[in-house]
C-alpha positions in Angstrom: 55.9 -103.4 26.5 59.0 -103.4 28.3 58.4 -107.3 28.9 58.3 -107.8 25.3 61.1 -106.1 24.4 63.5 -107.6 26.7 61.8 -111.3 25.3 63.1 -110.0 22.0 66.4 -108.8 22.9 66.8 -112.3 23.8 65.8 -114.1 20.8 69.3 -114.3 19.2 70.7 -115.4 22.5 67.7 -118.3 22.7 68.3 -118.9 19.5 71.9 -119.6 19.4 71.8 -121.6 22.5 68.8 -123.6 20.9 70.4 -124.5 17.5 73.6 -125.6 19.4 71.6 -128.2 21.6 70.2 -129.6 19.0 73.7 -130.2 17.4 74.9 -131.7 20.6 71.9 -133.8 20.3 72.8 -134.8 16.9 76.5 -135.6 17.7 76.9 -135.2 21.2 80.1 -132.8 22.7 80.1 -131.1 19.3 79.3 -127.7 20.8 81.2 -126.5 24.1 78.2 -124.1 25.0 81.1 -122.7 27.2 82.5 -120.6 24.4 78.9 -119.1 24.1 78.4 -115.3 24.9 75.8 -115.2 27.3 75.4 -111.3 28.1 75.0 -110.6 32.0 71.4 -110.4 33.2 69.2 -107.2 32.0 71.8 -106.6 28.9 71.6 -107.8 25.3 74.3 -109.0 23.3 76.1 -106.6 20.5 76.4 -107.6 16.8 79.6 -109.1 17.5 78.6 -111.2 20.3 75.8 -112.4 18.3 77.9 -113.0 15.4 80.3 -115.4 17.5 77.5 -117.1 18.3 76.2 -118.1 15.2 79.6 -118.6 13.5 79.8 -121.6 16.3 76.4 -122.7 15.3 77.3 -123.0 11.3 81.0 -124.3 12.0 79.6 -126.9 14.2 77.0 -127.9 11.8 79.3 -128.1 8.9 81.5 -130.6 11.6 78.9 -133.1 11.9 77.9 -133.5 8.3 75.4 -130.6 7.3 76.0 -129.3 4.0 76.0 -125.4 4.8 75.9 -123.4 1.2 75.6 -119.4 1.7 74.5 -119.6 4.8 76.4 -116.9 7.3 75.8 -115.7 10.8 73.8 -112.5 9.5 71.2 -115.2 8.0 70.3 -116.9 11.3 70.7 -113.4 13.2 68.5 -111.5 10.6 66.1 -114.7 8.9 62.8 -112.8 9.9 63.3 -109.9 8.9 65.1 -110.5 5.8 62.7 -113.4 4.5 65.6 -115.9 4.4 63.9 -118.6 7.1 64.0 -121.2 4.6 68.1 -120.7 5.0 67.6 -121.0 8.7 65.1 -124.4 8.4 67.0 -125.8 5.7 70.0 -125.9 8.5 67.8 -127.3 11.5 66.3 -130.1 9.1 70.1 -131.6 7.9 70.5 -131.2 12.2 67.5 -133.4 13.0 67.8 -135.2 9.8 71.5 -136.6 11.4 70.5 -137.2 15.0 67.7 -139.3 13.8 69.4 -141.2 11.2 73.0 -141.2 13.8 71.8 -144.4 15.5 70.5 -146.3 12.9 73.3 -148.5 12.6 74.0 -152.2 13.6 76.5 -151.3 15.7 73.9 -149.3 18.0 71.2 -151.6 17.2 72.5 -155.1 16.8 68.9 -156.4 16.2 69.8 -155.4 12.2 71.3 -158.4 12.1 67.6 -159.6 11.3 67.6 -157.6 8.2 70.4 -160.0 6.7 69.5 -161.3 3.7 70.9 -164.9 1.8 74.8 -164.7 1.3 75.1 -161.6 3.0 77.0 -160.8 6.2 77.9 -158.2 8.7 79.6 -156.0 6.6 76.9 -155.8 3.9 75.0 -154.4 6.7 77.6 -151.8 7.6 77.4 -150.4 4.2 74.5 -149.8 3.6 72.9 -146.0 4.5 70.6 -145.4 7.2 67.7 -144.9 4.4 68.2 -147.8 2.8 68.2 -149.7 6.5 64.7 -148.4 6.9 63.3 -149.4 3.5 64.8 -153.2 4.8 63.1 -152.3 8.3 59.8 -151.5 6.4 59.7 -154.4 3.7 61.1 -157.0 7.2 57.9 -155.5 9.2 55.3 -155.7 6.3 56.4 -159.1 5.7 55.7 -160.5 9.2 52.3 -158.5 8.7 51.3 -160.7 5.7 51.9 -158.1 3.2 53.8 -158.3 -0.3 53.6 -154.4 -1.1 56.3 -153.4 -2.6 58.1 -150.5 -1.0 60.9 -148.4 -2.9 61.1 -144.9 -1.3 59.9 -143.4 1.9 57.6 -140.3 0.5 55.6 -141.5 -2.3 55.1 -145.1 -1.4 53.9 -144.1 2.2 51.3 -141.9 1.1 48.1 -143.8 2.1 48.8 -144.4 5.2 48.4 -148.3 4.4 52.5 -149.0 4.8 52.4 -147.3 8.3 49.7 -148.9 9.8 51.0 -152.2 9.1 54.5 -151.8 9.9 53.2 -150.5 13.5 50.4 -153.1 13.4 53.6 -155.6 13.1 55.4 -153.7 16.1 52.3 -153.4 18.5 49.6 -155.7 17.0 47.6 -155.5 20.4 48.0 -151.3 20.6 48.0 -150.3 16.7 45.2 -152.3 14.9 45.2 -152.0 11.5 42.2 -153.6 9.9 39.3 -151.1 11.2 42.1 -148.1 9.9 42.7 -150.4 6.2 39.0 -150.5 5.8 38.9 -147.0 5.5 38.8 -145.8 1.9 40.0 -142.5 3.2 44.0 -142.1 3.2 43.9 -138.9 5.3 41.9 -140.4 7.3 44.6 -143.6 8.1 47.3 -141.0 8.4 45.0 -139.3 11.3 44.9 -143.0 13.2 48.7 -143.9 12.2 48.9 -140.5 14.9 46.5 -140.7 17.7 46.4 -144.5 18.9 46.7 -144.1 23.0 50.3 -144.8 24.1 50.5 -148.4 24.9 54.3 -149.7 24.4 57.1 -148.6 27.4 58.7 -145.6 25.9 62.4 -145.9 25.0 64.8 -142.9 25.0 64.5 -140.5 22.5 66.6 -137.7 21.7 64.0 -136.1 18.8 61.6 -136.3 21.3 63.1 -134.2 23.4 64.7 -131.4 20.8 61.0 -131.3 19.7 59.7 -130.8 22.8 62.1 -128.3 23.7 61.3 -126.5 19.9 57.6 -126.1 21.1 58.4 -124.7 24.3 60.3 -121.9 22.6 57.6 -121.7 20.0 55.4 -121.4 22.4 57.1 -118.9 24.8 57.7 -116.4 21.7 53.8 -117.0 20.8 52.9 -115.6 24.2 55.7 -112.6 23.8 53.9 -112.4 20.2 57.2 -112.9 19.0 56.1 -114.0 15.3 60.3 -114.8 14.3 60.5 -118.1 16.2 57.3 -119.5 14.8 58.5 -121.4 12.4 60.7 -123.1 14.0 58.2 -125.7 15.0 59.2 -129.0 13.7 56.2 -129.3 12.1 57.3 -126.4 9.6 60.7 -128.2 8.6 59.8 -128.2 5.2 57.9 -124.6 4.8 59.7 -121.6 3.3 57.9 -119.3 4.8 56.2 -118.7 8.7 53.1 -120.6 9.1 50.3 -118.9 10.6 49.7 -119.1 14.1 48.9 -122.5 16.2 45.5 -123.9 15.7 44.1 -126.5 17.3 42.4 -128.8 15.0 40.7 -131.7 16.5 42.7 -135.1 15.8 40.4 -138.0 15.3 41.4 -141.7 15.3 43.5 -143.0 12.8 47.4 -143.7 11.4 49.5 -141.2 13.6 47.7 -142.3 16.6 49.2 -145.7 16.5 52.4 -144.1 16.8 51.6 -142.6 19.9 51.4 -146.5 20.5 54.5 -147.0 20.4 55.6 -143.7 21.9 56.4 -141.6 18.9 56.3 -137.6 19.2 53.5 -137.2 17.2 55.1 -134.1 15.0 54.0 -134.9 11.5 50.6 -134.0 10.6 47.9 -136.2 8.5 48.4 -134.3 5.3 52.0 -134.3 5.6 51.6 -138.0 5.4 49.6 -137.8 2.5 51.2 -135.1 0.5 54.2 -137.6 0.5 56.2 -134.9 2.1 59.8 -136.4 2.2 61.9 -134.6 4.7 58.9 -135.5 7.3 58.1 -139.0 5.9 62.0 -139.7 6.4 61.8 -138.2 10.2 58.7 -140.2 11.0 59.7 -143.5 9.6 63.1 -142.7 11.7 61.5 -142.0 14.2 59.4 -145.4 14.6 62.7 -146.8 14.7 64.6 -144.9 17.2 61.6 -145.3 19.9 60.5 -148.8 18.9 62.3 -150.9 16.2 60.4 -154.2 16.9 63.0 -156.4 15.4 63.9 -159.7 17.5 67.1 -161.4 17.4 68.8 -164.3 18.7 71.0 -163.8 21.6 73.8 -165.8 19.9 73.1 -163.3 16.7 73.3 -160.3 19.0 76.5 -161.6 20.8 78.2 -162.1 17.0 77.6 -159.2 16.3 79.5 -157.8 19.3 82.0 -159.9 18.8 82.9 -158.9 15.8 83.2 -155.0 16.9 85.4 -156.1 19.3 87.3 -158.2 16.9 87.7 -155.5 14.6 88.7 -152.9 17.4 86.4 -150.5 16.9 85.2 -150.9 20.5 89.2 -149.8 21.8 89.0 -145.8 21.2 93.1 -146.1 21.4 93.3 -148.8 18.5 94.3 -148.1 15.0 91.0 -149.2 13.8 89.1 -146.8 16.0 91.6 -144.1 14.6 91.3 -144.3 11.5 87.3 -144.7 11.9 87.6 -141.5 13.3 89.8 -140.0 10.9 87.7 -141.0 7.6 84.9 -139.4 9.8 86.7 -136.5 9.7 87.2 -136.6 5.6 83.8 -138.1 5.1 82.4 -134.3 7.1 85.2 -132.6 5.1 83.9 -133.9 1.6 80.5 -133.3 2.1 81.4 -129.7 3.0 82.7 -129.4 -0.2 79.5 -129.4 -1.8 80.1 -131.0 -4.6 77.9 -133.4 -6.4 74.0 -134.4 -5.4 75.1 -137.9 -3.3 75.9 -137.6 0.6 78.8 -139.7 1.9 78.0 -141.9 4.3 80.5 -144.1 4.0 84.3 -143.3 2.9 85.4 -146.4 1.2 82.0 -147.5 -0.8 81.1 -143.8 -2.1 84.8 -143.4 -3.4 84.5 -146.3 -4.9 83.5 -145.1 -8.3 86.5 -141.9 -8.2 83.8 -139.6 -9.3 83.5 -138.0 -5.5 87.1 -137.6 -6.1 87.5 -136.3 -9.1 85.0 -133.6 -8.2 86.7 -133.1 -5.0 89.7 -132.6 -7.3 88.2 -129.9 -9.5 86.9 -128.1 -6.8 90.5 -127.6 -5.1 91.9 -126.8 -8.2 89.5 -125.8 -11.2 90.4 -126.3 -14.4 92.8 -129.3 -13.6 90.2 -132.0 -14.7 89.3 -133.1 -18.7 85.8 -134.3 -18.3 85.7 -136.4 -21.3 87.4 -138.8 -19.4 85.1 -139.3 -16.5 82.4 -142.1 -16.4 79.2 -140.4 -14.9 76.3 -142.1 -15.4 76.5 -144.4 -12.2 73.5 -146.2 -13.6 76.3 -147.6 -15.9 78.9 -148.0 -13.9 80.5 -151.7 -14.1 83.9 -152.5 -12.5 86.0 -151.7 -15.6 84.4 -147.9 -15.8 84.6 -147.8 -11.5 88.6 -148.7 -12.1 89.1 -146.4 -15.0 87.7 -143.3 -13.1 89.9 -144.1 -10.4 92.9 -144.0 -12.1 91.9 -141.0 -13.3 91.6 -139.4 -9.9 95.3 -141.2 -8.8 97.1 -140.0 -11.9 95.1 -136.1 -10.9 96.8 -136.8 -7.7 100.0 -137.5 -8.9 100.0 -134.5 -11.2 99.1 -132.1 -8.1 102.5 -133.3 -6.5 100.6 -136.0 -4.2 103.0 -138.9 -2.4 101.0 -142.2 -3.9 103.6 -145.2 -4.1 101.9 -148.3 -4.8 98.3 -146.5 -5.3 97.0 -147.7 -8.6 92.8 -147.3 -9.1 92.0 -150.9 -8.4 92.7 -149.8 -4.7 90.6 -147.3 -4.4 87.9 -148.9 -6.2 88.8 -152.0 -3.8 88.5 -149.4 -0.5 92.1 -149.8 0.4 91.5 -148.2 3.7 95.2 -146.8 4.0 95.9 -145.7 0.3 91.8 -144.2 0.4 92.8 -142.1 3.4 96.4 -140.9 2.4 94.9 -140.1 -0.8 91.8 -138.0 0.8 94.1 -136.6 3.4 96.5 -134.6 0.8 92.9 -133.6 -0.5 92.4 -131.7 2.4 95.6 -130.3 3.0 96.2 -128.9 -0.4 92.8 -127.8 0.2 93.8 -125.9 3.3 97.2 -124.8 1.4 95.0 -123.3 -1.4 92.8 -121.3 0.7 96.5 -119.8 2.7 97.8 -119.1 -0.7 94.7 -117.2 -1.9 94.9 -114.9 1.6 98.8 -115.1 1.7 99.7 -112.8 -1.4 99.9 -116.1 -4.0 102.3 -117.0 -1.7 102.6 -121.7 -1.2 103.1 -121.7 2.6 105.1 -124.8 3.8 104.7 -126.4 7.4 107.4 -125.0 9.0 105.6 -121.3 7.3 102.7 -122.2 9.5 104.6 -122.8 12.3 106.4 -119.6 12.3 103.4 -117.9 12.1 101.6 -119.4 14.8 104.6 -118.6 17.2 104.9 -115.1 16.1 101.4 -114.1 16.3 101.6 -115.6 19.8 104.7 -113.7 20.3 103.4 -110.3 19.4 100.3 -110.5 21.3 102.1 -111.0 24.6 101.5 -114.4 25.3 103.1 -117.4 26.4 104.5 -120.6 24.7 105.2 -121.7 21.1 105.9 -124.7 19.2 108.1 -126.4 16.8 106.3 -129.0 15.2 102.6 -130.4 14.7 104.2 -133.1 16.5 104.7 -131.4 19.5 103.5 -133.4 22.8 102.6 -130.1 24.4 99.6 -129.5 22.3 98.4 -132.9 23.7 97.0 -131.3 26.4 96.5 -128.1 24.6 98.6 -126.8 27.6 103.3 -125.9 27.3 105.5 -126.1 30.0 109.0 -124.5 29.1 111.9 -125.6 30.8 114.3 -122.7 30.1 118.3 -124.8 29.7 121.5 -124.1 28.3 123.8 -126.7 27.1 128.1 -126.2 27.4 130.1 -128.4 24.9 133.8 -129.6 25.8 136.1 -127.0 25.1 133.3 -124.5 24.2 132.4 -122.6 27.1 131.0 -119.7 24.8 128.7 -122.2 23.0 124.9 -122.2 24.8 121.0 -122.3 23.4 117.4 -122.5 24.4 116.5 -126.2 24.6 112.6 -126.8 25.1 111.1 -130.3 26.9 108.3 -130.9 28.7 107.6 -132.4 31.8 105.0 -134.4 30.9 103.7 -136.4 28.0 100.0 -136.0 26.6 99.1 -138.7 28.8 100.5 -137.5 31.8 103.3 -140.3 32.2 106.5 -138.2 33.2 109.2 -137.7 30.6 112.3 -139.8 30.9 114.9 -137.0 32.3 118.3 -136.2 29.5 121.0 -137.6 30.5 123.4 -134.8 32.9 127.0 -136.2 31.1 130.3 -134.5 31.5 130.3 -133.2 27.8 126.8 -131.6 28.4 125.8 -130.4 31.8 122.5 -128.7 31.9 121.4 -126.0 33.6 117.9 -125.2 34.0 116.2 -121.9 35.4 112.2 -122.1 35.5 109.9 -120.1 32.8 106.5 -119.1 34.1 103.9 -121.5 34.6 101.9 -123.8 32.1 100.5 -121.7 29.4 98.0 -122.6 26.7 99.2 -122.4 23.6 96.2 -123.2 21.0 93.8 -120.8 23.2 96.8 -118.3 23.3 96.9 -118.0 19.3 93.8 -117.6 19.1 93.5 -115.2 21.9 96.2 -113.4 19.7 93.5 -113.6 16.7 90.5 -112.1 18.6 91.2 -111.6 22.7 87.4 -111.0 23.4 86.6 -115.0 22.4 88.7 -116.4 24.9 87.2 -116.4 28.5 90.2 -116.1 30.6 88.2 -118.3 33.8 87.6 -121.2 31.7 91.7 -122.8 30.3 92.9 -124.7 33.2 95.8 -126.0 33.9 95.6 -128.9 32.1 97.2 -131.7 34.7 94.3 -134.1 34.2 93.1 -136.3 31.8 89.7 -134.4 31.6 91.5 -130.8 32.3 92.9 -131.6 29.0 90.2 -132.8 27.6 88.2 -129.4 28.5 91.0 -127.5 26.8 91.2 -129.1 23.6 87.3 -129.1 23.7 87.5 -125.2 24.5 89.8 -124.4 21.8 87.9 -126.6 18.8 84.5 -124.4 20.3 86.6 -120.6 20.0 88.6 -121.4 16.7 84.9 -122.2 15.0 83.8 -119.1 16.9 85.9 -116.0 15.5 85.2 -118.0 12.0 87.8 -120.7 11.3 85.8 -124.0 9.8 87.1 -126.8 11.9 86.9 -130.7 11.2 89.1 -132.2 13.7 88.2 -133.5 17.0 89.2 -132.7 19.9 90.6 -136.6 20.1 93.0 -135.4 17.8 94.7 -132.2 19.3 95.0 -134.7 22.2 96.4 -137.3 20.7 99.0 -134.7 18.7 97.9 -135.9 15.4 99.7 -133.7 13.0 97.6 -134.2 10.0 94.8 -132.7 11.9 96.4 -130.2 13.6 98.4 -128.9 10.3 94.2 -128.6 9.2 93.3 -126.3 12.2 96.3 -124.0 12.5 96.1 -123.8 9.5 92.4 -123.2 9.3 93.0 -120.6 12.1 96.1 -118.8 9.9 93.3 -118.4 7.3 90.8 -117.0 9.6 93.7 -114.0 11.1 94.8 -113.1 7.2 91.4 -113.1 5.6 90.4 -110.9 8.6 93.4 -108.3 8.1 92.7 -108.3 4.9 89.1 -107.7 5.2 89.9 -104.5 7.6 92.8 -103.2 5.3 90.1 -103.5 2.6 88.1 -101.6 4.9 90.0 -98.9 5.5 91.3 -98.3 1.9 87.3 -97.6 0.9 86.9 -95.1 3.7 90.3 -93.0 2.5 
């Protein structure tokens, strides 16, 4: 007994630590498991501890794309024994569902190039989502199989079994026959042989693979502890509401899931999943198929074009503008789909703006009230140019009403995907998004930059740390890390006259700074401060001093010292709450739009908190 109740005082711990490898595994580094509470041994963490943990889980998720919608950290701690698991496998399926689709991209897999169709070119390719890449993976394989079937979704249309046993027939012809499995009338019998085929094809890494192996270990560790709560977390339960009952262990006979084992695929969807037309576990499977084993030949001159033109375009430079501002509509692709508005995912900034009704939405979510929906073209179905253009002049002239700077932006540029004007225009989205939210916890009060600012440095101030800034410019938030020089400055003929001037000793890149020039008018006189300080992880060590780990800041001297630090800070503002959609690329680069975003988003977190415990304390007097 006293086993099993130490393997349950674990659980949230497990579970915490589970959920955030498998967001790392969706977008790698997005989860510094350093900012983790991990009790010391024989002691279980307290509700706060645990709630840290989770609030790092859902911040994180919401970073890398996952719609999050009333889910909190009480939810994931509590989801047994509340009933709310189908919050908590609502969140791991968007998790898997974006590592699986992540790499499904011809710049990961130039062999797309194949997919090309008459007229089109590279960036047709680029465009299109990962779902509609499959369906031209699918239709490319069943063509080189002989077969015409038309092939429009990947649920419905895959529900015999027939689709999957030629596409892997096409793939492995030798390993994954199809014609004894086709001759079966039975479809849940095909979907049995799709699974069980003998592995036969060299395996390729894959990272479902191993999130689902490392799912079933945990499954099966709290089966032995008769720990019922991590049950359904099986993969195989992705789309149940409720926990399964325990593991059985049907018999699987020959048929279609066998010839993915021929071509190495974790065999984690089930026969009548296959059949039922299930979509969440069609949509793995079929990804699946492709991340292990694609089957797609191309020319080495294709591949090499295909390179070529990455590199032309610079997205292969992480310090060129292109690669910047990829990263950057990343960012604002991840912020709008956190917005929750509207049915369609954005996968792709410039083609899903295209129409202005994302940001028209995005506009009426900020500010309710603001947009006259009789003048909004919705039916996308009949959506020509002229309608496209006329909702986005709509959404500049919203813009331009809200006080947004848009010289030059008409709608034919956004409908065009203008990547400049598209991302100056999303950008004063977010902040007056971020503004909004300071307003509603600031007393009604419109906080300007330099409010922020003052702010930040005071709340530093009054906790008793070290450092402060005077811009979201500042190169000392480069390395997350400020070095104060302490000076004063004497003008000719004004002895009396002296002041604090900062600088820093070294740029964000480590390249020393050119030294002032010591003239006659203005001699300078410098007296040291104490040593480099950390300024981000000191606010928000003035927020909440049990999330910062005091071992873990360094010094920041190196390039990957900084790196750590910026890393560190992204991992403890999502922890005590704040919902961060930066990178850490961007607090070391000093980009001030992003870091207006995450002080700011920090500010928010420190006010709603006061006022949560003044509320707190009014209903107890």
């Amino acid at each position: 007994m006293a086993c099993l109740e130490r393997g349950l005082s674990a659980l949230p711990l497990a579970l915490s630590r589970l959920r955030s490898k498998l967001i790392n595994l969706a977008q790698p580094e997005t989860v510094d498991e350093r900012a983790l509470n991990i009790p010391p041994e024989g002691k279980a963490l307290n509700p706060w501890e645990m709630t840290e943990n989770q609030n790092i889980v859902i911040n994180s998720a919401r970073s890398i794309g996952c719609q999050v919608v009333n889910i909190h950290a009480s939810d994931l701690i509590k989801a047994a024994e509340e009933h709310k698991e189908h919050l908590v496998l609502g969140l791991v399926w968007q998790i898997v569902k974006v590592q699986l689709l992540s790499q499904i991209s011809i710049k990961e897999v130039p062999q797309l190039v194949t997919l090309l169709q008459e007229g089109e070119d590279l960036a047709t390719l680029m465009k299109l989502p990962p779902e509609e890449v499959l369906l031209r993976w699918i239709r490319h394989h069943l063509a080189k199989d002989g077969c015409d079937r038309p092939v429009n979704n990947l649920h419905s249309d895959l529900k015999d079994g027939e689709v999957y046993l030629r596409v892997l027939h096409s793939i492995a012809p030798e390993s994954c026959p199809a014609a004894e499995a086709l001759a079966n009338p039975d479809p849940l019998a095909r979907a049995e042989k799709v699974r069980q085929l003998p592995r036969a094809c060299g395996p390729r890494a894959v990272h479902m693979g191993a999130a689902s192996l490392e799912l079933q270990r945990l499954r099966r560790a709290s089966v032995a502890l008769h720990a019922s709560p991590l049950a359904w977390l099986s993969p195989r339960c992705l789309h149940l509401t409720a926990p399964p009952a325990p593991l059985t262990s049907a018999p699987l006979s020959p048929q279609v899931i066998e010839n993915a084992r021929a071509v190495d695929v974790p065999a984690f969807i089930q026969p009548g999943d296959i059949t039922s037309g299930n979509r969440r576990l069609n949509l793995a499977f079929v990804a699946q198929i492709f991340n292990t084993n694609h089957g797609l030949d191309a020319k080495e001159e294709d591949i090499k074009k295909v390179e070529e033109a990455f590199e032309a375009a610079g997205l292969d430079d992480e310090d060129s503008d292109e690669a910047e501002a990829a990263r950057e509509a990343r960012v604002f692709r991840v912020w709008l789909n956190a917005l929750n508005i509207g049915d369609k995912q954005i996968t792709n900034l410039y083609d899903d703006l295209n129409d202005g009704i994302i940001l028209i939405d995005a506009v009426n979510k900020i500010s309710p009230g603001l947009v006259d929906e009789k003048r909004v073209n919705r039916d996308r179905a009949k959506l020509n140019r002229f309608k496209k253009i006329e909702n986005c002049n709509y959404a500049v002239q919203l813009g331009r009403e809200l006080g947004f700077s848009m010289p030059g932006t008409g709608g034919i540029d956004i409908a065009g995907g203008n990547k400049k004007l598209v991302l100056g225009f999303v950008w004063q989205l977010m902040r007056l998004q971020t503004v909004k939210m300071l307003q509603e916890v600031g007393g009604g009060t419109i906080p300007k930059d330099a409010d922020i600012i003052a702010w930040a440095n005071a709340a530093v101030a009054e906790a008793g740390r070290e450092g402060s800034i005077s811009s979201f410019k500042d190169s000392s938030l480069g390395s997350g890390c400020v070095r104060p020089l302490r000076m004063t400055a004497r003008g000719r003929g004004s002895g009396r006259a002296h002041g604090l001037i900062s600088t820093h000793r070294r740029h964000a890149s480590g390249a020393p700074v050119p030294q002032l020039p010591l003239t006659p008018a203005f001699p300078l006189f410098c007296s040291p401060l104490p040593p480099r300080s950390v300024y981000l992880l000191n606010l928000l060590g003035a927020i909440e001093s049990r999330a910062i780990n005091p071992a873990i800041p360094t010094a920041g001297e190196t390039d990957e010292e900084r790196a750590k630090n910026c890393k560190y800070a992204i991992a403890v503002a999502r922890k005590i709450g704040a919902q961060v959609f930066c990178t850490w690329e961007d607090i070391r680069d000093v980009k001030p739009k992003m870091l207006m975003t995450f002080i700011g988003s920090i500010m928010h977190t420190a006010k709603a908190r006061h006022a949560a415990k003044a509320g707190a304390g009014a209903g107890s007097a």
